[in-house]
Every structure is written in structure tokens, then in C-alpha cells.
N, C-alpha and C positions, 0 to 999 in steps of 0.2 A: 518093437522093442529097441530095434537099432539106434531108430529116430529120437526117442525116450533117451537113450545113453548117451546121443551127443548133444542134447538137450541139458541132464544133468552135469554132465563135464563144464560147458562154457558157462552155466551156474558157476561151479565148482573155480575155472578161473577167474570170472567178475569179481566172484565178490575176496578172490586172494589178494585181486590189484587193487581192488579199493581200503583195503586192510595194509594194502604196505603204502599209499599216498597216504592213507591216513598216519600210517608210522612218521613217515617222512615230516610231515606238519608237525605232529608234535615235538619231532626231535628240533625241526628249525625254531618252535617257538619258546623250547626249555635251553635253545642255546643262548637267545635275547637274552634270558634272564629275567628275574623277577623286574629289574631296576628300569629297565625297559619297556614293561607295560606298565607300570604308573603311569593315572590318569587316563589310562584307555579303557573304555566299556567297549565291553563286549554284545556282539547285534545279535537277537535271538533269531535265530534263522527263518524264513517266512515258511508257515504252511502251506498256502498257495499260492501257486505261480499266477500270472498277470498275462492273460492275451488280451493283442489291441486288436480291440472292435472300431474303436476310430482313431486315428492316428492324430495328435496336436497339432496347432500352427507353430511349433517351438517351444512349446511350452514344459516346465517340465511338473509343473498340475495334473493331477490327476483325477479320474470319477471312477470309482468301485463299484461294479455290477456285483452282485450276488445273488447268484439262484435260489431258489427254497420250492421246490418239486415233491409234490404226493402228501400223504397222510400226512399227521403232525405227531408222532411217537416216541416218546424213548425207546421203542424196541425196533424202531426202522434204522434200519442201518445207513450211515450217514457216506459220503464222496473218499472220505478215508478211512473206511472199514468201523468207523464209530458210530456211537448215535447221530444220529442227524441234526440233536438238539444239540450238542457235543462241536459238531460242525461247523453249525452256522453262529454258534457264538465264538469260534476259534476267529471264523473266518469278520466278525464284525471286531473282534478285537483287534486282528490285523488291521484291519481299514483305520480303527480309530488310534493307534500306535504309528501307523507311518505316513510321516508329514507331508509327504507327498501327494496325499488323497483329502482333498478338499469337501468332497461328498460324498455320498452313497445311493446308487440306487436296487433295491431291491425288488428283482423281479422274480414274482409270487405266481405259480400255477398249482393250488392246492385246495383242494374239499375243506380242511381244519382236520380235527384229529382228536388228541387226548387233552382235556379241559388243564392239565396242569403244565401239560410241557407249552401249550397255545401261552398259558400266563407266564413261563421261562423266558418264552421267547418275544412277547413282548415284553416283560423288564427291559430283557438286552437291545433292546431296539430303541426304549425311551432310555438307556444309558447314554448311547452311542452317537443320537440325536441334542441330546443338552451338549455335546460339543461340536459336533460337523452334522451337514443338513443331510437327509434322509427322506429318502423318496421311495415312495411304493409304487408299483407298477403292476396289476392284474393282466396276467395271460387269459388265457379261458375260463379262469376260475378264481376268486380268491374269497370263498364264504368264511363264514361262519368262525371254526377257531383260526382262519388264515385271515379273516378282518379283525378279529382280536388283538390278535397280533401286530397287524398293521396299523394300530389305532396310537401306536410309541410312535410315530412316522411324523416327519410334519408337514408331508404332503402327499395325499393318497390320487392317485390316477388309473384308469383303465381304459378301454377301449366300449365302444357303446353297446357289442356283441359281448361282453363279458357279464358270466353268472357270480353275484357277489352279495351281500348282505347273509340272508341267513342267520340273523341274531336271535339265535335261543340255543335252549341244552335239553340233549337226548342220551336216555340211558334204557335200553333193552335188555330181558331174555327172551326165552323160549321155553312154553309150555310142552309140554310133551306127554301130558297124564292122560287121555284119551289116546295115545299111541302103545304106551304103556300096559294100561287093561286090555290093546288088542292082541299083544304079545304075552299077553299073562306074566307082567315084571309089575314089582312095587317096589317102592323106593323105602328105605327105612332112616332114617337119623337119628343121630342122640345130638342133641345139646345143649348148651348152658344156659341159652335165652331165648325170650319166644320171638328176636330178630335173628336171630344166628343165622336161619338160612331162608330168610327172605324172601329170596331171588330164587327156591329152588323149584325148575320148572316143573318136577312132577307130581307138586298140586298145585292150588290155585289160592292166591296170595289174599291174605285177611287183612281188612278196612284197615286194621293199624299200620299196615303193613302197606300199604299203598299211600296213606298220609304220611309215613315219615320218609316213603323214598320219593315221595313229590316236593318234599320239604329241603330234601337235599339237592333237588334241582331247584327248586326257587332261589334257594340259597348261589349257586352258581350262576344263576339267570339275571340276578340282582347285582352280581359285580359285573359279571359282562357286559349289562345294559350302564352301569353308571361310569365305566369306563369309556363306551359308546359315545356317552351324553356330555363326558368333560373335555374330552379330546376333539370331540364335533363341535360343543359347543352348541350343544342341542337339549331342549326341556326332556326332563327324562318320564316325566308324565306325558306326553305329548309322543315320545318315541316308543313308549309300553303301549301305548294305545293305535301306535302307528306301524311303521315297519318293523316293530322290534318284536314281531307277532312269529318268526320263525321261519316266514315266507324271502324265496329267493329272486333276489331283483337282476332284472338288465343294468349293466351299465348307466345305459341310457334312464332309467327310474332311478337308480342310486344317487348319482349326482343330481337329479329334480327334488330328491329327498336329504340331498347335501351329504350322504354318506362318503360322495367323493370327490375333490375338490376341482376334478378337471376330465376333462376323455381326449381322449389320444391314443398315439402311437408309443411304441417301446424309445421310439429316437428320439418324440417331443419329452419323455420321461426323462435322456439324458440331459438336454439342452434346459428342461428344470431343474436339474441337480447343479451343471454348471451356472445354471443364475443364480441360486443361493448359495451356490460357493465363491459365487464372486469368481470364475475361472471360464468367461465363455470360450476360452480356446483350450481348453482342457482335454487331456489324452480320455478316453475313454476306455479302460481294460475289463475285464471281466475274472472275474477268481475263477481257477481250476485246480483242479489236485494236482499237489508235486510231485515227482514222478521219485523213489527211492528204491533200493534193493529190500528191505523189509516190505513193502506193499508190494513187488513184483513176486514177492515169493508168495505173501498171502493170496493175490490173486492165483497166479498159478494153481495153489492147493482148494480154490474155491472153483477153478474150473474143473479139475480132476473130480473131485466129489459133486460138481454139478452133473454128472453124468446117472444120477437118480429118477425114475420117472414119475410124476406128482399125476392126482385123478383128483381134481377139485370139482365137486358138482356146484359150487355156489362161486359167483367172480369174487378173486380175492377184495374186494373191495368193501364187499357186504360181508365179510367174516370176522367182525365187530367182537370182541371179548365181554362176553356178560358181566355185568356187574360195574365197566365201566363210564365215566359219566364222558362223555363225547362232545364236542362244539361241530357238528356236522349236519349239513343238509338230512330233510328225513329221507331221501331216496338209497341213504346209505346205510342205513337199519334194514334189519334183515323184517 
């Protein structure tokens, strides 16, 4: 409790002193005068801070790493307490607003995730690339909605040990009606349409009921594949019949099947962003979250109530939400 008290005190002074430099600024800058900031814009402050991973020959060029780690969710929480989708288009916006960053590289360790946030997140990536070049870069992984994704990129790279393709779409539940008769439970419903509940595991799903939720994956399956095909530059009859069968390639197979344009290392990935930016002596930094008094406090209260004890029988990985449509390896389906 001691510790607790002088823990909340130096709180208690921080954030007084930054409340009276803040006073202090505003009175300097209502002393100026209005007459005085004519013609100045004002700089929207950066989200994220910039560490050098390689330091320039002088230059004052720059190349933007940006991580994109785990599922692909609106409901994953993102490096500043946000969505993750929320995130990483803060943080491509920053790249493409400060003139300083001649290119981007984007480095991807991710399964894919939710079929809509995967198509958010490549929008923002084919925006960001019609102006500064954009490089994707595969850690361990970068399937299925994390190649979706990648495919706004205008130059994709991984390593020859990397798991990547994975083009198709998966949507599960769970039956549970034989667990149900052994527990003596029935399920009861009412509703409006003989689709209403589909998906409900505890009976077993009627032909119509099985064509029209295949039909809503075809339908997903058909933009992901001709986004695939225009971005590669690949016959899209030729890729349905080929790798775009849902199966997960090497590296090493990806690029033989052109899914990627080069294999390498994480460093050959910058020295490709600096040649299409035209900046081979380019700073190399990487986005990190800014450090403020409002996320030092959210964290804090996210460590206190981390003190809960969780009992997951299944890895969170495979605890997938029924009913929705997924761009992910099947290994990830329960």
C-alpha cells in the first residue's frame, strides 16, 4: 500500500507540471497575438516516434518500417490502445504526410484475420503506394488476409523459410447437437426466416443452408483471387486452378509461383525501399508508439486489472468467432 501511495503522488505531480508548461505555452502564444501567426500552419503532432535501425550517410531521407503483428481484427487491440486497423493506417498516414520518408517498408508477421478489416488494410496500402514506394516484407508468416493485404504493395519480399500464400476464405462453427442429447439440452428458436440461424450448431444445417453460406464465400474468394491476379499480374484462371486452391507455400514456392517478387533478408527489404525511393543513403527508422501521460495511465490500469486468472482449454489462436468469414490458414479453424 505504501508503494501504491508514492506511486499515485508522483502521478499526481507529473501530470500538475505538465498542466502548468502547458499553461505557460498558451499564455506565450496568446501573447504573439493573432497578427503574429498569420501564415503559420500549424504541425499535427506525430503518433509515432521514429527509432534508427540504420543510421544515414547524412542524409536527411528517410525509410519507414512499420510492423503489422498477429490476427487482422477490428477487435485486436492496436500499439496505442486502438484497433490495430485504427493503427496502422495512423501510422501509413504519418509516413505518407512527412516529407522526410521517401518510402516504406512494411514488415508483416501475420496468419490474416477478418476478410474486411484484411480489404481496409489493403485500400490503405494501395493509397499510400500511388505516392511513395512500399515494400512488404514477410517474417514467419504473412498468409492469406496478411497477402491480401500486401498485394496494394509494389513490391512484396520474404525470406525462403517463410509461410505465405494461403489464398482462399474460411468460415466455421460448431456442431454440438450429439453433445447436447447426451446432456439432455435442446435447443429451441423462433424466427423470422428459414436463414435466421443458419449457423446454429445444435442441429445440422439444410442443403439450402449450405449453398448459400458457400456462396458467400465464393463471393469473397472471387475478389481476393482477382485482386491476387491484377496486382501479380497473373491469369486468374490459371491461379483458381493453381495456387489459389487455399494451400500454404514456402517462400521458396511463392516466388517460383511469382506470388513474390524477390526472397531476402529484412535489410535487403530496406536497401529495396531505398532504391525505389531514389535515397540509397537513407536513415532507416522504424515507428513506435509515443510515449504520453494519457497511455501511461491507461496502461497502468490495464496492468492492475491484468491481475485476473484466464483458463483457456483451446490456444487463443483457434478461438475464431462463428459466423465470421476469415482470410486464414485452415490450421486456424477450430
Amino acid at each position: 500500500m505504501k508503494k501504491s501511495g508514492c506511486l499515485m503522488v508522483f502521478l499526481f505531480v507529473a501530470v500538475c507540471a505538465s498542466m502548468f508548461v502547458n499553461l505557460i505555452l498558451l499564455a506565450a502564444l496568446g501573447a504573439r497575438g493573432t497578427s503574429g501567426m498569420a501564415g503559420v500552419k500549424l504541425l499535427k503532432p506525430k503518433t509515432f516516434e521514429e527509432r534508427i535501425l540504420i543510421d544515414g550517410a547524412g542524409s536527411s531521407a528517410k525509410v519507414a518500417v512499420i510492423p503489422l503483428d498477429g490476427v487482422i481484427a477490428f477487435g485486436a487491440t492496436g500499439s496505442l490502445g486502438n484497433s490495430m486497423v485504427d493503427d496502422f493506417k495512423a501510422a501509413l498516414e504519418q509516413a505518407e504526410n512527412d516529407k522526410q520518408i521517401k518510402a516504406v517498408v512494411l514488415q508483416v508477421d501475420s496468419p490474416g484475420g477478418e476478410i474486411t478489416a484484411s480489404d481496409v488494410l489493403y485500400d490503405a496500402i494501395c493509397r499510400l503506394a500511388r505516392h511513395k514506394p512500399v515494400v512488404v516484407y514477410f517474417n514467419s508468416i504473412g498468409a492469406s488476409g496478411a497477402y491480401y493485404a500486401a498485394c496494394g504493395a509494389n513490391w512484396i519480399m520474404c525470406n525462403n523459410t517463410t509461410f505465405t500464400g494461403s489464398i482462399g476464405v474460411i468460415i466455421s462453427t460448431l456442431n454440438y447437437r450429439d453433445l447436447f442429447g447426451k446432456l439432455g439440452l435442446q435447443s429451441v428458436i423462433f424466427k423470422s426466416g428459414k436463414f435466421k440461424d443458419m449457423l446454429n450448431g445444435a442441429r445440422e444445417m439444410t442443403d439450402d443452408e449450405k449453398t448459400y453460406v458457400q456462396g458467400l464465400v465464393m463471393q469473397s474468394y472471387d475478389r481476393f483471387v482477382g485482386i491476387v491476379a491484377r496486382s501479380r499480374k497473373l491469369d486468374e484462371k490459371e491461379l483458381r486452378e493453381g495456387v489459389a486452391d487455399g494451400r500454404v507455400l514456402s517462400g521458396t514456392d511463392a516466388f517460383a509461383s511469382r506470388l513474390v517478387d524477390e526472397l531476402g533478408y529484412i535489410e535487403d527489404a530496406y536497401d529495396k525501399a531505398a532504391e525505389l525511393g531514389g535515397v540509397p543513403d537513407a536513415q532507416i527508422v522504424r515507428y513506435e508508439r509515443a510515449y504520453s501521460f494519457d497511455k501511461f495511465f491507461r496502461m497502468f490500469g490495464e496492468s492492475r486489472a491484468s491481475t485476473n486468472i484466464e483458463l483457456d482449454l483451446l490456444p487463443k489462436a483457434t478461438l475464431l468467432e462463428p459466423g465470421r468469414i476469415y482470410l486464414l490458414p485452415s490450421f486456424f479453424a477450430p
